[in-house]
C-alpha positions in Angstrom: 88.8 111.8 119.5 85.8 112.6 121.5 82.6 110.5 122.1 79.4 111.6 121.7 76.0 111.0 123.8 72.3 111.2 123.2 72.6 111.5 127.0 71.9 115.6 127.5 70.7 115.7 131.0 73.0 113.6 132.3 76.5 115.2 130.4 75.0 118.7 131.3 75.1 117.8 134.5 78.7 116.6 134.6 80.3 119.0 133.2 78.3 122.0 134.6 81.5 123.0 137.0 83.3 123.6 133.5 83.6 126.3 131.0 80.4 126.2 128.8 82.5 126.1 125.8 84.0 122.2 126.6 80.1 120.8 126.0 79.6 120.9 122.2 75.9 120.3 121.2 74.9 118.9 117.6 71.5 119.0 116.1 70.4 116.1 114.0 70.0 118.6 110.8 74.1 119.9 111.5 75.1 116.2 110.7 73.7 113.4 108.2 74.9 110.8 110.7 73.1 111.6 113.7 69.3 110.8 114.3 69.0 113.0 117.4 70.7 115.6 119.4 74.0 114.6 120.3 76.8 115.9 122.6 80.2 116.0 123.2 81.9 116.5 126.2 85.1 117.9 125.4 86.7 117.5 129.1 87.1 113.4 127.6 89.1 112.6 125.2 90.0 109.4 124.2 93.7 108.8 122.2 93.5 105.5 120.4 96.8 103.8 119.1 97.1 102.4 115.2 96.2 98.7 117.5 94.0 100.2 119.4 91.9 101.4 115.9 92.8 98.3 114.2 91.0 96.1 116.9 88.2 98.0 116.9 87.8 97.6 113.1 88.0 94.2 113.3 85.5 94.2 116.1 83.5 96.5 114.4 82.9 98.9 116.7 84.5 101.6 114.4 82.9 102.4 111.3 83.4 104.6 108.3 81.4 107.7 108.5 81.3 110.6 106.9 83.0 113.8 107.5 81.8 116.1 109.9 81.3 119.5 108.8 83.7 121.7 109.6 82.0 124.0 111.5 81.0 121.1 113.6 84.8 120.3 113.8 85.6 124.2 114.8 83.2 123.8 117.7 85.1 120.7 119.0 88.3 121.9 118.6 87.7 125.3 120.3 85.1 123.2 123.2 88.7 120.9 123.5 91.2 123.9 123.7 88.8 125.4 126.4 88.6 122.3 128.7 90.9 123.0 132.1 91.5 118.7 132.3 93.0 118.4 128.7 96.5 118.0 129.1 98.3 120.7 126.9 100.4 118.7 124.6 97.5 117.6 123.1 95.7 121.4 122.8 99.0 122.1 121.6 98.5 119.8 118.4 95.0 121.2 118.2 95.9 124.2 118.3 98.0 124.5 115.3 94.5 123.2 113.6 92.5 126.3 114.0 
């Protein structure tokens, strides 16, 4: 999973040292979801556990959404393959995605 910000300036700036590719940007018209730009920063990933995504239901910071669009999806994948700090078991399960 990745996070996404409203946060432009500031993720720009940390990954700016980084291929271009790892900071995906999404328009508020590419996704129903989103009320304003948002970005993801494909150099963090985060790797929940079944408790991990359990607690966070019950806490209710983990909410049902939509689907992204695949493109959108594409993008992330390819912005996560790209990233030189993602370890490469986990490209390796992207991988086999695309």
């Amino acid at each position: 999973m990745v996070y996404a910000t409203s946060q432009g300036v500031s993720v720009r700036r940390r990954v700016a040292h980084l291929p271009p590719e790892t900071l995906v940007e999404v328009q508020e018209d590419e996704y129903c979801k989103f009320t304003v730009t948002s970005y993801f920063d494909c150099n963090h990933i985060f790797t929940p556990t079944v408790s991990d995504l359990n607690r966070m239901l019950r806490e209710e910071r983990l909410l049902s959404k939509p689907p992204m669009p695949t493109p959108i999806v594409e993008r992330l994948i390819r912005g996560v393959l790209a990233s030189p700090v993602i370890k490469r078991e986990f490209k390796n399960l992207l991988s086999k995605r695309i």
